[in-house]
C-alpha positions in Angstrom: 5.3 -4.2 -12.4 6.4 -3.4 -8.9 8.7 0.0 -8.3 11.7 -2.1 -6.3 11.9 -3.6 -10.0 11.9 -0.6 -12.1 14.2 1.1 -9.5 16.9 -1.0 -10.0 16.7 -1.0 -13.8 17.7 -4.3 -16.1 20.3 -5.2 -13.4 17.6 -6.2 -11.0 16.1 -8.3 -13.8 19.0 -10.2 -15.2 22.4 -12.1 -13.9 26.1 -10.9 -14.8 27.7 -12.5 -17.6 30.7 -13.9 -18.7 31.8 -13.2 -22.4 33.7 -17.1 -22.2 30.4 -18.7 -22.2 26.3 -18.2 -22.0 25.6 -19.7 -18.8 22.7 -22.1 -18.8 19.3 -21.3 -17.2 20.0 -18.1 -16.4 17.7 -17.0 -19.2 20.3 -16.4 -21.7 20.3 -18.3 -25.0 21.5 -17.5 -28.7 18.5 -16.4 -31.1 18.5 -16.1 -35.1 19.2 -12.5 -35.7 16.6 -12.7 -37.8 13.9 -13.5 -36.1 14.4 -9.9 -34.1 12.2 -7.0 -34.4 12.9 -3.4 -33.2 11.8 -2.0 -30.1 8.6 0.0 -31.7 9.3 2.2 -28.7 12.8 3.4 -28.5 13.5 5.8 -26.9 16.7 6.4 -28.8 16.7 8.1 -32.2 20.4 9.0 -32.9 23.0 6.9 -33.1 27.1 7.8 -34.1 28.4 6.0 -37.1 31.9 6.0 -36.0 31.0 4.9 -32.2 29.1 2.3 -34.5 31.9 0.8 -36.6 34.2 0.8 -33.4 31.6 -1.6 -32.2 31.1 -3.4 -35.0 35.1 -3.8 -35.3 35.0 -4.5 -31.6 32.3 -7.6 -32.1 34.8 -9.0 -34.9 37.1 -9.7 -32.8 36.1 -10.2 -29.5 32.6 -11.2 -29.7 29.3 -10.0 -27.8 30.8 -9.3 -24.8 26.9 -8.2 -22.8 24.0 -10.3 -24.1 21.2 -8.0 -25.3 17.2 -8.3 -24.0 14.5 -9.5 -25.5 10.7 -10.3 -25.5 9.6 -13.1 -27.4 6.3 -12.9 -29.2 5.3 -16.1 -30.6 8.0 -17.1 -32.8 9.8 -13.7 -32.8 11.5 -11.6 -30.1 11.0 -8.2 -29.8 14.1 -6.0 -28.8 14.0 -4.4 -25.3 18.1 -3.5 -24.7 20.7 -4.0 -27.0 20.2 -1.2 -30.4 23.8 -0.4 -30.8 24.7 -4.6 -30.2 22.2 -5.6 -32.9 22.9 -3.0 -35.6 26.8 -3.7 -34.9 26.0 -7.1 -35.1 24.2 -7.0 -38.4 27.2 -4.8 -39.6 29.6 -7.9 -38.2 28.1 -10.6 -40.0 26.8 -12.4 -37.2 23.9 -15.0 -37.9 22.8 -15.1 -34.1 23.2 -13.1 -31.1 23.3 -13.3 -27.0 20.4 -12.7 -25.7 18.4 -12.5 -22.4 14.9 -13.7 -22.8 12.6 -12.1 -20.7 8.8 -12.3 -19.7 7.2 -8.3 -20.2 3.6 -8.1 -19.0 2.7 -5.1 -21.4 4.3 -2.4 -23.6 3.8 0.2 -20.8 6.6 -2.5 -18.9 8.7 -2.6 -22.7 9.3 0.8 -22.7 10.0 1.2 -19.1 12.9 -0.5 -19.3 14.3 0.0 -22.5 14.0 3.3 -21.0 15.6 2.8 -17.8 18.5 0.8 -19.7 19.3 3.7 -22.0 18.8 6.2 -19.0 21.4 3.9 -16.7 24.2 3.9 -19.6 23.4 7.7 -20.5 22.8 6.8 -23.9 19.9 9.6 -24.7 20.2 12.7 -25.4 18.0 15.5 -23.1 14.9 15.9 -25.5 14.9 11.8 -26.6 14.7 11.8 -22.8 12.3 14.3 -22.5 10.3 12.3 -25.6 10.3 8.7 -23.8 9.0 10.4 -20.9 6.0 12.5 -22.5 5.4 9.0 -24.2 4.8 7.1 -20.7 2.5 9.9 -19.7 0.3 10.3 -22.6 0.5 7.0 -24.3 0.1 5.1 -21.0 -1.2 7.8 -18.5 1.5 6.9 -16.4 2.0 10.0 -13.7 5.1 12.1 -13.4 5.4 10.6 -9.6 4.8 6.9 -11.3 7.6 7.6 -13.8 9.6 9.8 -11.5 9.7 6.2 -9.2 9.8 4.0 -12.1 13.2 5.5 -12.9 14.9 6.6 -9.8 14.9 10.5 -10.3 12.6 12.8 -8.5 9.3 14.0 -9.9 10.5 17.9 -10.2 13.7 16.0 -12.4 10.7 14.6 -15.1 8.8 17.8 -14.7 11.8 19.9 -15.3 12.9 17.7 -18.5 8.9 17.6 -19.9 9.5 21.1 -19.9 12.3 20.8 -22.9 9.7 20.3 -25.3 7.3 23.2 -24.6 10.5 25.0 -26.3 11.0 26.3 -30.0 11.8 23.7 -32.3 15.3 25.1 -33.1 16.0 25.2 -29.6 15.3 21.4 -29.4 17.3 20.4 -32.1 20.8 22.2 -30.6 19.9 20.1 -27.3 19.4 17.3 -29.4 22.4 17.7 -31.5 24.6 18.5 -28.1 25.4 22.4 -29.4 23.0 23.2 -26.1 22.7 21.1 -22.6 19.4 20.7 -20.9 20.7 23.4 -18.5 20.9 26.3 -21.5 17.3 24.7 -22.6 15.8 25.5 -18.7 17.5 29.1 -19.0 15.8 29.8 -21.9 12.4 28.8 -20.4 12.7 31.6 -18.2 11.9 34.0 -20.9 8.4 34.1 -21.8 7.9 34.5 -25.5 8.9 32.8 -28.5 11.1 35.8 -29.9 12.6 36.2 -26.4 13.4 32.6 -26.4 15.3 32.3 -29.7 16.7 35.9 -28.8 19.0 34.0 -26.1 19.3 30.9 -28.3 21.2 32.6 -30.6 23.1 34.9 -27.8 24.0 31.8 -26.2 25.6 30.1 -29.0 27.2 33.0 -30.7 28.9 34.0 -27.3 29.7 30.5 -26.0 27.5 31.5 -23.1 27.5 28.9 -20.0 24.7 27.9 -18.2 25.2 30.0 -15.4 25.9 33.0 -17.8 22.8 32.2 -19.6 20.9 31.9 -16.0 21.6 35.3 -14.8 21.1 37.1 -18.3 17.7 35.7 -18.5 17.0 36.8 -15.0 18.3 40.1 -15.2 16.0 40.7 -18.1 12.8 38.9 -16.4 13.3 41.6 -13.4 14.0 44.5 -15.5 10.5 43.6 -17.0 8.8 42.5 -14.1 10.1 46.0 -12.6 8.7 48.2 -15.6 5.2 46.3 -15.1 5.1 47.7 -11.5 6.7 51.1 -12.1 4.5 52.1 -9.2 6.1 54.7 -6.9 5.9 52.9 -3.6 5.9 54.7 0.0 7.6 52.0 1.6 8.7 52.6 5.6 12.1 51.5 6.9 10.6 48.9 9.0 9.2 47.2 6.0 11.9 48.2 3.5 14.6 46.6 6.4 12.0 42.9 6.6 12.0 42.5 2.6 15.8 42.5 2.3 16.1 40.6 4.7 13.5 38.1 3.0 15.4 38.5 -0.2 18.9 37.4 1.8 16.8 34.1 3.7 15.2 33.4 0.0 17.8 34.8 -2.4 15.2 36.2 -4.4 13.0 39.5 -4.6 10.7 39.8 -2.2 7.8 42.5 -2.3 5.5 43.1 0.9 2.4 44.9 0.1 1.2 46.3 3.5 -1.4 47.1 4.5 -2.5 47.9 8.3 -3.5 44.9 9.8 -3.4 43.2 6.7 -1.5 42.5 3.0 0.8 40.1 1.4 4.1 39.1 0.7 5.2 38.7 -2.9 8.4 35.6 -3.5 9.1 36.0 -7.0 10.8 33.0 -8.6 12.3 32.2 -12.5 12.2 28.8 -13.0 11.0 25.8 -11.9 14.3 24.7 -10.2 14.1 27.9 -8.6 10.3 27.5 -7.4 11.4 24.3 -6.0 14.3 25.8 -4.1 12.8 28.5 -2.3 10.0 25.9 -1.8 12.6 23.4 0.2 14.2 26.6 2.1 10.5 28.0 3.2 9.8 24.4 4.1 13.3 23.9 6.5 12.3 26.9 8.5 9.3 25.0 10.0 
């Protein structure tokens, strides 16, 4: 499956359609509801009950408006696109359904784009997204760069959202259940144990704390730490002390230079990921 086809997700693989009437050879045709099988692999676990009757009220009276996508397997489809239509559907009454029929080469390719489909109408929540990912990698060793490409984000974007489920399982299910956005769930990473980690969980929810709020509370405590660690009194001479801040202005981080005459380092200390990748970009421009 090229990446040009992935890129462009299910609109790349299907025509527009017109709720007056399924056009003809455009691989859309009416199937028994019946004879349709969920997609083993979605991606999407939760679904709203009263964004569900809506649509089910919705499909009374209007109809299926957007086809959903199948793949058949000998005398069955398998869903690719289309839960919420085909649970609403159900609900409705509805003996058969819309449907675009589609040739998939494997279930690596399935997932893909039921993945892509849900990602394009922002239908999954951060750790289902998180999930679907981890499931390309280990289940069909697809790389972070294959999936990165596969789905039109950049790799440190999958990397960044892999990183969701290293956390503590309470801390999952408030991103999951929307009490927490992926942005509080990457603050938190930033602290380093498990205690530490549900410390701000629970400071974050009890004070409402934003993203931003949460950022610089878990940095402030990560320096104040990283600062006991090297409680090393330091003969530092103007010259040096004057390059590290302005390092630290250029990088908008700490910087620590360890000199030595004719020789030493220069330490770039960095929080998160995000923030690895941004001093990375801004070290990189200077070239």
């Amino acid at each position: 499956m090229s990446n040009k086809r992935l890129g462009k997700g299910l609109e790349a693989l299907i025509q527009p359609y017109s709720a007056e009437k399924i056009p003809e050879h455009h691989g859309v045709d009416k199937i028994s509801i019946r004879s349709i099988k969920p997609n083993p692999y979605q991606p999407r676990q939760n679904f709203d009950e009263t964004s569900l009757e809506e649509l089910t009220a919705s499909i009374k009276e209007k109809g299926i408006l957007t086809p959903i996508t199948v793949r058949k397997v000998g005398n069955q489809f398998i869903l690719i696109a289309g839960e919420r239509r085909l649970r609403a559907s159900k609900k409705s009454g509805l003996k058969k359904i819309p449907a675009y029929i589609i040739n998939v080469a494997d279930d690596a390719e399935m997932i893909e784009m039921a993945l892509i489909e849900n990602i394009q109408r922002e239908n999954l929540n951060p750790i289902e997204e998180a999930e679907a990912y981890n499931y390309l990698n280990n289940r069909f060793k697809l790389s972070q760069e294959k999936i990165a490409k596969s789905v039109g984000k950049k790799r440190a974007t999958i990397s960044n959202s892999l990183r969701l489920l290293t956390l503590p399982r309470e801390i999952k299910e408030s991103i999951r259940n929307g009490r927490l956005s992926a942005g509080h769930g990457r603050a938190i990473l930033m602290m380093k144990t498990h205690n530490s980690m549900i410390g701000l969980w629970k400071k974050i929810i009890k004070g409402k704390m934003s993203v931003r709020a949460a950022e610089d509370w878990a940095k402030e405590r990560t320096l104040k730490k990283l600062e006991l660690k090297k409680k090393v009194i330091r003969k530092v001479s103007p010259q040096i002390k004057r390059l590290e801040d302005e390092l630290i202005s250029i990088l908008g981080t700490k910087v620590r230079i360890i000199y030595k005459k004719g020789s030493g380092s220069i330490e770039v200390s960095y929080f998160s990921d995000d923030d690895l990748e941004r001093i990375t970009e801004m070290i990189r421009s200077l070239e």
